[in-house]
PALODREN-253199 format. One line per 5 residues: number of its first residue (from 0); their letters; for each residue x, y, z of C-alpha. Coordinates in steps of 0.1 Angstrom, whole numbers, padded with zeros to 4 digits. Each point is the difference from the previous one (the first is absolute). Layout:
<sites>
NUM = A = X/Y/Z; ...
</sites>
This chain:
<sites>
0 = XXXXX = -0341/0718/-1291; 0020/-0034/-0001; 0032/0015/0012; -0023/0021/0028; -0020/-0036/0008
5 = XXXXX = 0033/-0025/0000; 0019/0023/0020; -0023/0002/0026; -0008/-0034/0003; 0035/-0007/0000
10 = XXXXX = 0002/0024/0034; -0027/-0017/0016; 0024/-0031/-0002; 0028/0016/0018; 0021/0015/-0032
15 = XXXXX = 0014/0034/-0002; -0008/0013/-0037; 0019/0024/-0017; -0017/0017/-0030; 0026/0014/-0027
20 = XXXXX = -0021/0026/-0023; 0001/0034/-0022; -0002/0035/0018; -0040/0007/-0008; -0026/-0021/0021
25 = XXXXX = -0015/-0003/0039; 0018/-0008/0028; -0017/-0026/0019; 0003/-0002/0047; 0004/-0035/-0003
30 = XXXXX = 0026/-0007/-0031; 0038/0008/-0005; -0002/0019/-0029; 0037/0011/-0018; -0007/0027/-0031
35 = XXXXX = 0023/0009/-0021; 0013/0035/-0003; -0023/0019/-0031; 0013/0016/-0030; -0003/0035/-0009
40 = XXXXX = -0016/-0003/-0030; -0030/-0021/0004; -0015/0002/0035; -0026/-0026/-0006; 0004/-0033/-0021
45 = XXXXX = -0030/-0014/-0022; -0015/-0041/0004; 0016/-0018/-0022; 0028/0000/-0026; 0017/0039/-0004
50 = XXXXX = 0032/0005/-0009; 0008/0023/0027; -0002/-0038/0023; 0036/-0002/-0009; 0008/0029/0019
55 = XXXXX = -0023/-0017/0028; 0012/-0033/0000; 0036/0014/0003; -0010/0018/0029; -0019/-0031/0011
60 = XXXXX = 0036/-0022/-0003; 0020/0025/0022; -0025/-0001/0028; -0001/-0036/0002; 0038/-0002/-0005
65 = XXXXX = 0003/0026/0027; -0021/-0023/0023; 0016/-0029/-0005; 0036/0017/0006; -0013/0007/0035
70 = XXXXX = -0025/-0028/0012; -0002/-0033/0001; -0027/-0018/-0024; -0010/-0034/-0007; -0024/0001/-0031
75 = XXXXX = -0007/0023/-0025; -0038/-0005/-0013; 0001/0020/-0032; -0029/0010/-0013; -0004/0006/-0044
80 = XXXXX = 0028/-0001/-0021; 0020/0027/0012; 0000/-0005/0034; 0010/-0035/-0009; 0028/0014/-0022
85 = XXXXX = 0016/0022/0027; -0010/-0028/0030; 0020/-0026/-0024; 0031/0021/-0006; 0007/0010/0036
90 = XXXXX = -0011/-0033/0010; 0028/-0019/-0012; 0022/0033/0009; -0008/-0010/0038; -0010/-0033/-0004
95 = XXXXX = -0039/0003/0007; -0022/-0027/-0013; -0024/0017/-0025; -0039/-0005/0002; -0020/0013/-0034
100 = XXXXX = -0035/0012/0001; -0015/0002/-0034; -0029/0016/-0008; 0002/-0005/-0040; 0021/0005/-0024
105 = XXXXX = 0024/0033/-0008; -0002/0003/-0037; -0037/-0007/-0004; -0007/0024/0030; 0021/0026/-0019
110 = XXXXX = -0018/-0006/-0029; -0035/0001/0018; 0013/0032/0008; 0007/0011/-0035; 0036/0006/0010
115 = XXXXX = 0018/-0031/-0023; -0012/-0012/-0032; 0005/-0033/-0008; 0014/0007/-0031; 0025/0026/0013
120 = XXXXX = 0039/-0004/0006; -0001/-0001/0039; -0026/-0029/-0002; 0029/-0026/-0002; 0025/0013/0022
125 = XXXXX = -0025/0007/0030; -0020/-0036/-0004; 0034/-0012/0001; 0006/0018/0033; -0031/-0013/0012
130 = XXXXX = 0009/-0033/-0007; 0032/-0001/0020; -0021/0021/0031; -0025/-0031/-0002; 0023/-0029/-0003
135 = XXXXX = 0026/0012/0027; -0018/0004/0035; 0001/-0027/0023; -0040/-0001/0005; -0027/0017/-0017
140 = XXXXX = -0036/0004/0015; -0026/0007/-0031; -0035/0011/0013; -0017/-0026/-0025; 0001/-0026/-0018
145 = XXXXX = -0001/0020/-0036; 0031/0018/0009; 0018/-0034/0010; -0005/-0012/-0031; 0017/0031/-0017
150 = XXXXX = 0031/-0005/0016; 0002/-0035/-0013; -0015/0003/-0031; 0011/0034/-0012; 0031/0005/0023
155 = XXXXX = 0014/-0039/0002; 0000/0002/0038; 0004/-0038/0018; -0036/-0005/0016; 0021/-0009/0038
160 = XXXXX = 0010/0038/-0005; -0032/0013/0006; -0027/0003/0029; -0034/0011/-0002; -0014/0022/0023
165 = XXXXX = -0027/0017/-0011; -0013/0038/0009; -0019/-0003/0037; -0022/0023/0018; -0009/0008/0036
170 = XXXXX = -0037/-0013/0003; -0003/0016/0032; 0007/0035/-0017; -0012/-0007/-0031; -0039/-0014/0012
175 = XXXXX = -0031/0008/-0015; -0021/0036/0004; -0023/-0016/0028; 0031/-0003/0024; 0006/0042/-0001
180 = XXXXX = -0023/0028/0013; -0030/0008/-0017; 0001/0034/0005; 0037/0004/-0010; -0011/-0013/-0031
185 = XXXXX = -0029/0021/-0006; 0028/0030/0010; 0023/-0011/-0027; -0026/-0008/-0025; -0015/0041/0008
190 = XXXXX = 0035/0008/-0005; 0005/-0012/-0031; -0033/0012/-0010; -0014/-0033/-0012; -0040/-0001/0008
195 = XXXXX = -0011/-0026/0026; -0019/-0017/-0025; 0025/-0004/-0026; 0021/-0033/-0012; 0040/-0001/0004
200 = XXXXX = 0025/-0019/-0023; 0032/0001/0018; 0036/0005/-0010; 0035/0003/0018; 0031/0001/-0021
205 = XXXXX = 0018/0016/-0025; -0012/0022/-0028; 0011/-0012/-0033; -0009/-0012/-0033; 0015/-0038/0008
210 = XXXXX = -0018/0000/0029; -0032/0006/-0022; -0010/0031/0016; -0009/0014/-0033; -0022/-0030/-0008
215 = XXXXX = -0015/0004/0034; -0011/0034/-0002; -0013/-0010/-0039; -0024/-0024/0015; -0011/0019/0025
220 = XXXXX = -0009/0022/-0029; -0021/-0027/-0010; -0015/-0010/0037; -0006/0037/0002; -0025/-0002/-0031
225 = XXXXX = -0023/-0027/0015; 0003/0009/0040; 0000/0034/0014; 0010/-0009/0034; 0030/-0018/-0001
230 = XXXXX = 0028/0018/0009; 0046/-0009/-0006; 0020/0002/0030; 0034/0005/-0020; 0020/-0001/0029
235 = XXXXX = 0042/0005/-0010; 0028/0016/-0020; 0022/0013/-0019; -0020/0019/-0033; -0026/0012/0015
240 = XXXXX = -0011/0031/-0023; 0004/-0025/-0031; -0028/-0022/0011; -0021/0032/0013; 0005/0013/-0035
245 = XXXXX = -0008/-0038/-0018; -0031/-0002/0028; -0012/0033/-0011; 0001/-0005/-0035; -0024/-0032/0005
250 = XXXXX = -0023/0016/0021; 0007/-0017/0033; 0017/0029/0022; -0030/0000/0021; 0002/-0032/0006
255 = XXXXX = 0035/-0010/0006; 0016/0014/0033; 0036/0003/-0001; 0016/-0009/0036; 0034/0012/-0008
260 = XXXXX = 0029/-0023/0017; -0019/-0021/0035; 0019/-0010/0028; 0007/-0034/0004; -0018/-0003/0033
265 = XXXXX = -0027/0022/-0015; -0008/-0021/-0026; -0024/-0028/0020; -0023/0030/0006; -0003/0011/-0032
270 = XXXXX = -0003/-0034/-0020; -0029/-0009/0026; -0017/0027/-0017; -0004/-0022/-0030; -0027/-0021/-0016
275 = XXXXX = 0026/-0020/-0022; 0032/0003/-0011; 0021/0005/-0032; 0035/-0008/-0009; 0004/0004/-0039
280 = XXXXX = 0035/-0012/0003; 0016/-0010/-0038; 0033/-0009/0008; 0010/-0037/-0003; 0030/-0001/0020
285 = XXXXX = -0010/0020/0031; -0012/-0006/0033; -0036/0012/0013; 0003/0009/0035; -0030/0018/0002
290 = XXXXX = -0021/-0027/-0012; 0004/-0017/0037; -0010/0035/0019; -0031/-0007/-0020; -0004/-0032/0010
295 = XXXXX = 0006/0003/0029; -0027/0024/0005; -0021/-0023/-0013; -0010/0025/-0027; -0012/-0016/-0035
300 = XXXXX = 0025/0004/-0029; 0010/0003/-0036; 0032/-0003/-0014; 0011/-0001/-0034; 0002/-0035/-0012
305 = XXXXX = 0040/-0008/0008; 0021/-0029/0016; 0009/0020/0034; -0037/0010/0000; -0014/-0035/-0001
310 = XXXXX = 0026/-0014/0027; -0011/0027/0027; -0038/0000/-0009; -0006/-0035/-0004; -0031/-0012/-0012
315 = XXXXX = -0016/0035/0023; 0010/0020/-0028; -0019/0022/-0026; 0023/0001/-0034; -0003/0024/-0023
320 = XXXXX = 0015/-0007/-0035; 0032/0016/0005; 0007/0036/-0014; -0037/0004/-0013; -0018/0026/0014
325 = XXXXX = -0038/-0010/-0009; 0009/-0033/0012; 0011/0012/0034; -0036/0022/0004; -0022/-0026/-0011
330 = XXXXX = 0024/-0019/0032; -0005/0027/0019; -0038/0003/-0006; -0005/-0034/0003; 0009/0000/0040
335 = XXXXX = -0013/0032/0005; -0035/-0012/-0011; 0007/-0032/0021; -0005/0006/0044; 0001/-0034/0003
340 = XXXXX = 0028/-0012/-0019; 0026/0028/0011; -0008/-0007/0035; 0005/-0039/-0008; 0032/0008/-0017
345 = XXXXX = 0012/0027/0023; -0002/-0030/0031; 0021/-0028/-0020; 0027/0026/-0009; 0002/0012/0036
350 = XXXXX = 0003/-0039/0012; 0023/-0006/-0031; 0021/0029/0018; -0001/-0012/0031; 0013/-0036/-0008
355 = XXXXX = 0024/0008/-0021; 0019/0032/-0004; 0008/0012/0037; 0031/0016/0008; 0004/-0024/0032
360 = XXXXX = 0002/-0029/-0020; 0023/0022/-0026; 0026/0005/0030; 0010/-0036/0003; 0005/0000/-0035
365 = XXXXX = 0025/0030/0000; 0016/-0014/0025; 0006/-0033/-0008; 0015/0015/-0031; 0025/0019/0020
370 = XXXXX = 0008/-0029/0015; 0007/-0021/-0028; 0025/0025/-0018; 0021/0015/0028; 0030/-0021/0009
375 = XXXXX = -0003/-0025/0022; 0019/0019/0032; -0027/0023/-0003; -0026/-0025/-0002; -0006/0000/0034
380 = XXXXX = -0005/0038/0005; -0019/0010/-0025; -0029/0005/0021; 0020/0033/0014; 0013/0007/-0035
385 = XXXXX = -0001/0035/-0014; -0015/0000/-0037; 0004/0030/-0022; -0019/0007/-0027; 0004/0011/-0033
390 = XXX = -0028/0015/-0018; -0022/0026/-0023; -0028/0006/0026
</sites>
C-alpha cells in the first residue's frame, strides 16, 4: 500500500513512475507496472522470506537492468532490502543516485518468519549484507522513528543519512462508515452473513503468527465466551485453512469470517463495516501501515503494546500487552462495552490522521529527497524526472 499510495501521489505532482516487480500481482490503469518473466517451477511466490526469492529477485535484477539499458531514469526508490540491493548495484553501473526505503530490518524479518535462526551460520554473513545495503544508499526514508533508530543503533548508519517519512493514507478514501451508502453496507454485511445486530472487530493484513493472528483468534476465543454477538472480520492472506483449522479448534468458526485476499480499493467498504479495530502486530522492527487506514476511519483500536504502535496511535490508542492473548480480549471487551469512549477515540484518531499522515504532505517530502541526491545538472529537472522503482509489492 506504500509503494501504491507514494506512487500515486508522486503522479499527481507531474512524475512518471515506473514500478519494477515479480511476475504474480494486479495490473493497475493508472501505474507503469514492469513484471518480471516467472519461473516454471513456482507460479506463485509466498509474503515473506522463501528461498525460492532468489530465483525472484534474479528475475527482479534483469528487468530492471533491462529497463535501464533502454530508458532514461533519474532515481531509483528501492523499496526493502532487496530491491535496495539490486537498485544499488546497477545504480552505480549507470550512475543513478540511490534512494532506500526501509521498512525494518532483513534478518529479524527473516527470523519473524522463522526462515533464519539467530544462532545459525547464515546469521553473520546476511546481517553483514544488510549492513553494507543500509550504510551505502545515498538517502534512506524510514516510516518511523523506531526504525530510525535501528539503523543507527543496530546498523551504525550517520543520522544525516536518513529521512523519516512515515506511512500516509488518503483520508478522503480512507473516511469513516457514515461517509458510504447505508444500504451498500447492509448488502455487504447480508453478504457476509453477519446479523444486523451484531458487533464487528476489524482486520486487514496478513495472516501470520508475527502478525499475531493466532493470538487474535485466541482472544476472540475468550470474547466469544462472555458475548455472543460479536463477530471477527479477518480480512487477508496467505494461510488461510491454518487459521480456519486453529479457529475451529477454539470454537470460534461461527464467529470469524474469513474474507480471503480484498482489493485495495475494496477495502474502505469493508473496514466501515467495523465497530473497532485490531492489529495484533509483534514485530519490533516493522512498519504498521494498516494502523493509519484505521485511523483514518476514525475506527477505535488496539494494538499490541510496540514502539511503531505507539508512534501512529498516539495517546488514541488501546494497548494490549504485547503477544498475550487474554490481555488483548479483556482490550478488546473493554471498548466494546464502552459507546462512548470508542466513538471519542475513533474522532481523535481520525483528526490525528488527518493532520498528520496525508500522502499530499508526503509528496513534498519524496520529492525534496530526489532533489537533494540527484546531481546538480539534474537538479533543475527533476520535476519531469522518471523514477523507477524497485520493490517486493
Amino acid at each position: 500500500m506504500r509503494i501504491l499510495e507514494e506512487a500515486r501521489a508522486l503522479q499527481r505532482l507531474g512524475h512518471k513512475v515506473t514500478i519494477v516487480t515479480y511476475h504474480n500481482g494486479r495490473d493497475l490503469a493508472d501505474l507503469d507496472i514492469q513484471r518480471t518473466l516467472p519461473i516454471p517451477w513456482r507460479q506463485h511466490y509466498e509474503v515473506g522470506s522463501s528461498r525460492h526469492k532468489i530465483a525472484f529477485d534474479g528475475l527482479l535484477g534483469l528487468k530492471t537492468i533491462s529497463l535501464l539499458m533502454r530508458r532514461r531514469f533519474d532515481v531509483i526508490h528501492a523499496h526493502l532490502h532487496e530491491g535496495a540491493l539490486i537498485g544499488l548495484v546497477f545504480g552505480r553501473l549507470f550512475g543513478i543516485p540511490v534512494l532506500f526505503d526501509f521498512q525494518g530490518s532483513l534478518t529479524e524479518e527473516m527470523i519473524d518468519h522463522k526462515f533464519l535462526r539467530r544462532d545459525g551460520l547464515a546469521y553473520g554473513p546476511l546481517r553483514r549484507l544488510e549492513r553494507w545495503i543500509d550504510q551505502t544508499p545515498s538517502l534512506i526514508f524510514t516510516s518511523s522513528s523506531n526504525a530510525e533508530r535501528v539503523l543507527v543503533e543496530d546498523f551504525q548508519c550517520k543520522p544525516e543519512q536518513i529521512c523519516p517519512l512515515p506511512d500516509c493514507v488518503d483520508t478522503q478514501i480512507f473516511r469513516p462508515a457514515a461517509g458510504f451508502d447505508p444500504g451498500q453496507l447492509t448488502s455487504l454485511r447480508q453478504q457476509l452473513g453477519i446479523p444486523e445486530e451484531a458487533r464487528i472487530i476489524v482486520y486487514l493484513g496478513l495472516l501470520a503468527e508475527y502478525q499475531g493472528t493466532g493470538h487474535l483468534l485466541e482472544a476472540m476465543a475468550k470474547i466469544r465466551a462472555l458475548h455472543d454477538d460479536v463477530y471477527l472480520l479477518l480480512m487477508g492472506f496467505p494461510g488461510i485453512d491454518h487459521y480456519r483449522r486453529i479457529a475451529d479448534a477454539l470454537g470460534v468458526t461461527d464467529r470469524v469470517i474469513f474474507t480471503g485476499r480484498v482489493p485495495y480499493e475494496d477495502a474502505p467498504q469493508f473496514l466501515a463495516l467495523g465497530d473497532i479495530a485490531v492489529a495484533p502486530k509483534l514485530s519490533l522492527t516493522e512498519g504498521a501501515g494498516k494502523l493509519l487506514n484505521y485511523m483514518a476511519m476514525a475506527l477505535p483500536t488496539v494494538a499490541f503494546d510496540t514502539p511503531v504502535a505507539h508512534e501512529y496511535l498516539g495517546t488514541s490508542g488501546v494497548f494490549a500487552e504485547r503477544g498475550d492473548a487474554a490481555s488483548l480480549a479483556e482490550k478488546l471487551l473493554m471498548l466494546l462495552d464502552d459507546q462512548g469512549k470508542r466513538q471519542v477515540l475513533g474522532h481523535s484518531l481520525r483528526q490525528r490522521a488527518v493532520e498528520r499522515f496525508e500522502w499530499r504532505y508526503a509528496a513534498h517530502t519524496i520529492v525534496q529527497a530526489y532533489q537533494q541526491i540527484v546531481t546538480p545538472g539534474a537538479r533543475e529537472t527533476v520535476q519531469q524526472s522518471d523514477v523507477p522503482w524497485a520493490d517486493r509489492a
